[in-house]
N, C-alpha and C positions, 0 to 999 in steps of 0.2 A: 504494500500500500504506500501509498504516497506521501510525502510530510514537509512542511515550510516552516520556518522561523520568518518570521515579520518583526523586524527589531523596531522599539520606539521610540523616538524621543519626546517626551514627554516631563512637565515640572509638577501633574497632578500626583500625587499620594497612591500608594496604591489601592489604596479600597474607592479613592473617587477614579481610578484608573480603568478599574473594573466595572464601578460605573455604567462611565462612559460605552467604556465597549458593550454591554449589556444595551445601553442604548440605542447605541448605533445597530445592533443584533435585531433590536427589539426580543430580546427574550425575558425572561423570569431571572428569578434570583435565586433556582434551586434546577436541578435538570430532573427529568424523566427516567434515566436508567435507573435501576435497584441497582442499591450501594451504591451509587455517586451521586446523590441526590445534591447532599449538602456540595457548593460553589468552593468556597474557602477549604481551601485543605493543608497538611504540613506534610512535607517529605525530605529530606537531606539530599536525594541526589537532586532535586529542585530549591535549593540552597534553605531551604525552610519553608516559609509561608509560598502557597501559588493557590492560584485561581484556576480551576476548572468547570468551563462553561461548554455546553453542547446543544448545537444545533444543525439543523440541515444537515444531520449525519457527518459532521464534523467538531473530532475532541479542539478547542483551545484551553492552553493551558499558559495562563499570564505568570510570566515570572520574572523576578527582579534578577539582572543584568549585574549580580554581587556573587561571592563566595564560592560554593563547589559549582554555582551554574554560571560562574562570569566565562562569558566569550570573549577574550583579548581582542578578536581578529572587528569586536564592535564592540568597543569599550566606550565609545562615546553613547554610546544608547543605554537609559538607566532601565528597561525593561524590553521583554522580547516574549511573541508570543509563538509557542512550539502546536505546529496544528497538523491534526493524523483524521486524517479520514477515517469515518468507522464502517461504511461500506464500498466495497469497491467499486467505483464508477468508472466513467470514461477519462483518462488524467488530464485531457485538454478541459473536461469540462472544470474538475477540483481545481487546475491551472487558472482558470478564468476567474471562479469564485473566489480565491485568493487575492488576484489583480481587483477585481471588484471591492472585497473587503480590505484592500489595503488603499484603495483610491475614497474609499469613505474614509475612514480616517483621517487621510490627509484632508478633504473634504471639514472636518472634523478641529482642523488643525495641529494634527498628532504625524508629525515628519516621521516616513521610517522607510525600511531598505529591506527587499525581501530574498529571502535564498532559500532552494528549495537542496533538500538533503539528499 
């Protein structure tokens, strides 16, 4: 399956960081799946606190751009979002919803740089 990092730049916090994204989603503040319901979650190889939001059969997972999950190679971005498909579709189409969701943002005024893994 297919997977992008959308790095951020961003000076909102991250709980109004999630927010926004949630916004711009339009979704809820809890997901659908059993066992991932709750958003806010803790993991160490996700440096600590991340956000786990799902939608349109796609995992994002917000996470701060610090500690066991900093990226050097985008050290200027204080957050970056890791997003994995949860069905497999067509990869031009996940290709496109990403460009989309990453032109809302900017949209948004959330500058960021996308690479796909």
């Amino acid at each position: 399956m297919a997977a992008f990092y959308i790095y951020l730049l961003s000076d909102s916090d991250f709980e109004n960081l999630a927010n926004t994204f949630r916004s711009i989603l339009n979704c809820n503040i809890t997901n659908q799946t059993k066992g991932q319901t709750e958003q806010l979650r803790y993991g160490q190889n996700f440096g600590g606190k991340y956000y786990l939001i799902e939608v349109c059969s796609v995992e994002f997972k917000i996470i701060k751009n610090a500690g066991e999950a900093f990226d050097e190679d985008y050290s200027q971005y204080g957050y970056y979002l890791l997003c994995n498909e949860l069905e497999t579709i067509k990869g031009t189409y996940f290709t496109g919803f990403i460009a989309y969701i990453s032109e809302l943002l900017r949209l948004k005024g959330i500058q960021n740089a996308v690479r796909e893994l």
